[in-house]
C-alpha positions as CSV (number, residue, x, y, z in Angstrom):
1,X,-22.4,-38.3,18.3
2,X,-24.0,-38.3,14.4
3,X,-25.5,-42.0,15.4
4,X,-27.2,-40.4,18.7
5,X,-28.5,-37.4,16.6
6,X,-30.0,-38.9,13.6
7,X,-31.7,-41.2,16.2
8,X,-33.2,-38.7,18.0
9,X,-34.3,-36.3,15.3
10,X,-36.0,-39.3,13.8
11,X,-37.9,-39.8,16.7
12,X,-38.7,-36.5,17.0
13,X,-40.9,-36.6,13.8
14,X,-42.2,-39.5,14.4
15,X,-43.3,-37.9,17.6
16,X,-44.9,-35.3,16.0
17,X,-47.1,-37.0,13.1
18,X,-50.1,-35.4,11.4
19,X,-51.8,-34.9,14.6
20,X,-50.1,-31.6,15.5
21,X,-50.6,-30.1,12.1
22,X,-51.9,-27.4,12.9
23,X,-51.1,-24.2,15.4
24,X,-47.1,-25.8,15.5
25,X,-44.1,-23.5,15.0
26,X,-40.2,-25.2,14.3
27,X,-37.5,-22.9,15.6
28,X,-33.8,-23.0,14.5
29,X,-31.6,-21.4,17.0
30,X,-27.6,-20.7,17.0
31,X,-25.7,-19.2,20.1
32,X,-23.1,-19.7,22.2
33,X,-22.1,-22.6,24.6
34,X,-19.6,-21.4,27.1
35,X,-17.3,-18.6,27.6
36,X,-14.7,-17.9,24.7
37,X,-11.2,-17.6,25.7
38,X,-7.3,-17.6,25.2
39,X,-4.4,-17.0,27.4
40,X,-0.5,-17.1,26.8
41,X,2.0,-16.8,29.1
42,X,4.5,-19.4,30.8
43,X,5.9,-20.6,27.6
44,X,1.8,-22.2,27.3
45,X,-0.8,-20.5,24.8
46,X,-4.5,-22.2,25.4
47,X,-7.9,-21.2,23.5
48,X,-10.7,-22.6,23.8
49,X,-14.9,-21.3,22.3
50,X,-18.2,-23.0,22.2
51,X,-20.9,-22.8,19.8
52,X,-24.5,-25.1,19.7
53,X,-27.1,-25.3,17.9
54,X,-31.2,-26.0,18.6
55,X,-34.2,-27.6,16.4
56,X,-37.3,-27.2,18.7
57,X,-40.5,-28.4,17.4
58,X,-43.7,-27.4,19.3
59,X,-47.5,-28.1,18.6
60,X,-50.6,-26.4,21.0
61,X,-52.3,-28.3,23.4
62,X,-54.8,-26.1,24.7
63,X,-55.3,-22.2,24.7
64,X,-56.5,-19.8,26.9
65,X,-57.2,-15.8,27.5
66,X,-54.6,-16.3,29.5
67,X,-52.2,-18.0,26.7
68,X,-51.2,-20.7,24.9
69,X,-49.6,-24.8,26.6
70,X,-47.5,-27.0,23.6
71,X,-45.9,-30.0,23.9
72,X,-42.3,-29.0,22.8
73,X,-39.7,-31.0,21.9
74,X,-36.2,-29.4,21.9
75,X,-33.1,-31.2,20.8
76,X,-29.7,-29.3,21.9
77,X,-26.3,-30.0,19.7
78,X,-23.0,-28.1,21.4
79,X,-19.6,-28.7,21.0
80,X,-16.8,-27.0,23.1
81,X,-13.4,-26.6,21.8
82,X,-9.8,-26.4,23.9
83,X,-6.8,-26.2,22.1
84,X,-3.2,-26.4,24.3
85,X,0.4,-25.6,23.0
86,X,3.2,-26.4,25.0
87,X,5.4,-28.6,25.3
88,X,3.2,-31.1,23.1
89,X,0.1,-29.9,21.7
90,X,-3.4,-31.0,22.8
91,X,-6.7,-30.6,21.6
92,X,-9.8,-31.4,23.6
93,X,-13.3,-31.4,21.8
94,X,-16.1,-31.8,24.1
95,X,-20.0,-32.4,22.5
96,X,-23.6,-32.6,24.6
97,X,-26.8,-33.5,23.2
98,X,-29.8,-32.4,25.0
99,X,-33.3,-33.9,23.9
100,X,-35.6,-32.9,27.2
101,X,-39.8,-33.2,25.6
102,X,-41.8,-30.6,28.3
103,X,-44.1,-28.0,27.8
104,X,-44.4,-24.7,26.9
105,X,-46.4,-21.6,28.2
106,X,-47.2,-18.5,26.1
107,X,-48.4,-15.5,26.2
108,X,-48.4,-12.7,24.3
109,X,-49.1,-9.2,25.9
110,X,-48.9,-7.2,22.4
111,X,-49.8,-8.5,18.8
112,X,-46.1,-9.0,17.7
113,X,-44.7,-9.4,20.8
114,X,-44.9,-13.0,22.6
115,X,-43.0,-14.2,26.0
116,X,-43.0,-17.9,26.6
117,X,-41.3,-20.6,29.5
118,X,-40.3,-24.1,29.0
119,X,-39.7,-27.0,30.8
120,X,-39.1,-30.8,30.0
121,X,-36.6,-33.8,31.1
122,X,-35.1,-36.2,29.4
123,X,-31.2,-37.4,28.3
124,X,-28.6,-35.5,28.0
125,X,-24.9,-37.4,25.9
126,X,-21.7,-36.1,26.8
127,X,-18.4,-37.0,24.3
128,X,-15.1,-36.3,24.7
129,X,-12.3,-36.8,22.5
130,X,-8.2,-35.7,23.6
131,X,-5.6,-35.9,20.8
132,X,-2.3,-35.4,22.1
133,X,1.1,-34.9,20.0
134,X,4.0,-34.4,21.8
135,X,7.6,-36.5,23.2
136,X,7.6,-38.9,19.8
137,X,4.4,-39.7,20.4
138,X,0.4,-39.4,18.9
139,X,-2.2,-40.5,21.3
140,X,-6.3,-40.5,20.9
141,X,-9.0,-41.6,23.5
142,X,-12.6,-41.2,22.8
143,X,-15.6,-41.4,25.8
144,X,-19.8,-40.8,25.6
145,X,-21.4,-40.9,29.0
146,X,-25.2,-40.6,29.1
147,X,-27.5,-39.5,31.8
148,X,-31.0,-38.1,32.8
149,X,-31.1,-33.9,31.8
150,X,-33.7,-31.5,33.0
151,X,-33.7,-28.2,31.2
152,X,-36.1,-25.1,31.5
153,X,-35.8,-21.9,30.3
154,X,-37.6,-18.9,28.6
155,X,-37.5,-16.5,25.6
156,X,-39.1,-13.7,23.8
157,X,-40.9,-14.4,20.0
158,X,-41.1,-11.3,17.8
159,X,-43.5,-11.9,14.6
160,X,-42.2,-11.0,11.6
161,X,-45.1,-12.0,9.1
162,X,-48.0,-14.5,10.0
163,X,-45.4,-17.4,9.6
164,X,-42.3,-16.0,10.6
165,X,-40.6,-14.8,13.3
166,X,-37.6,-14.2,15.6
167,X,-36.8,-15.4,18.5
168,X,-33.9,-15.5,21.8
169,X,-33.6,-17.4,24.7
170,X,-32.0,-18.5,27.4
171,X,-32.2,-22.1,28.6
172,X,-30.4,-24.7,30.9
173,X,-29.9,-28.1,31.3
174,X,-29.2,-30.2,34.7
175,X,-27.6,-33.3,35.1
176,X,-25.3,-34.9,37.5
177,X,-21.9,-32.8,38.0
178,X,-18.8,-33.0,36.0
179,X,-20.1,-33.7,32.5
180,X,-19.5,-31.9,29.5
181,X,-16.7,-30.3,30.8
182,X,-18.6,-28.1,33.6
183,X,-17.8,-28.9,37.1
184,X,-21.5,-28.6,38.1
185,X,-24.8,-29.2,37.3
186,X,-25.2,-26.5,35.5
187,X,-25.7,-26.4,31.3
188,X,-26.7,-23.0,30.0
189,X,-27.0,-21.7,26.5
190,X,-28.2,-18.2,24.8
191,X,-29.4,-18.8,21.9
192,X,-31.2,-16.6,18.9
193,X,-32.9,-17.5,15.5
194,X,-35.7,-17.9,13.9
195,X,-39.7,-19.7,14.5
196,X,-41.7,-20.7,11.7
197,X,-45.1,-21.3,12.4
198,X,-48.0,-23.5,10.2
């Protein structure tokens, strides 16, 4: 997962280069990657949360009355955790990385106050790794399965000062079903932080 990371964030910048200097903004979002929960009963106890992590780079295109079009390029990190005692124990780590380059539409109906869409394809990688302890035994088996993602989404951008602001969103990745420990297509993440902008 590091290897796949540190690949694509290098990319990223080299992506970006001096020509987007100017009118860019670099968000750094934290949320929540899937439902949190725990049950016991049946001699079993099971918990499981999710948590993930965004670095989104965008720089303007073009700008209008209207709004503002970048060229964004968001790369998601999540990781889910399940946890089973019974009669062995078992834990279950599932990551996804996201890296979808789209665009980005803007507009901001008050001075503070902007609302913005997204949309982009590109991969999405999928890990999973099982330890199991239990009858005498310790067992490990590690996976990565990587595939085509298309995420969109949307948020809201409060301004803090000139350079800073704050920012939620919502935003969902689709790839084929059964990855990431979802049955479906379906990959969605809330997430909040904070923009710079330069």
């Amino acid at each position: 997962m590091k290897t796949v990371a540190a690949r694509i964030i290098l990319l990223t910048f080299l992506v970006c280069g001096a020509a987007f200097a100017q009118n860019s903004d670099l968000a750094f979002l934290l949320g929540a990657a899937g439902p949190t929960s725990g049950s016991v009963g049946n001699g079993v106890v099971t918990g499981s949360f999710g948590a993930g992590v965004q670095i989104n780079y965008a720089a303007q295109l073009h700008e209008t009355t209207a709004g503002q079009l970048y060229l964004e390029l968001p790369l998601m990190i999540a990781s889910r955790f399940k946890g089973t005692v019974a009669n062995d124990v078992t834990s279950d780590i599932k990551d996804s990385i996201f890296f979808t380059p789209g665009v980005r539409w803007r507009f901001t109906p008050q001075k503070r106050v902007s609302f913005y869409a997204a949309a982009g394809a590109g991969i999405g990688s999928f890990g999973t790794s099982i330890a199991e302890i239990g009858h005498g035994t310790v067992s490990n088996t590690n996976s990565r399965t990587t595939t085509v993602a298309f995420g969109f989404g949307g948020g809201i951008d409060f301004r803090l000062t000139r350079l800073l602001s704050l920012r939620a969103e919502g935003r969902d990745f689709l790839t084929r079903s059964g990855l990431g420990g979802d049955s479906g297509h379906s990959h969605a993440f809330f997430m909040a932080g904070i923009g710079f902008h330069f």
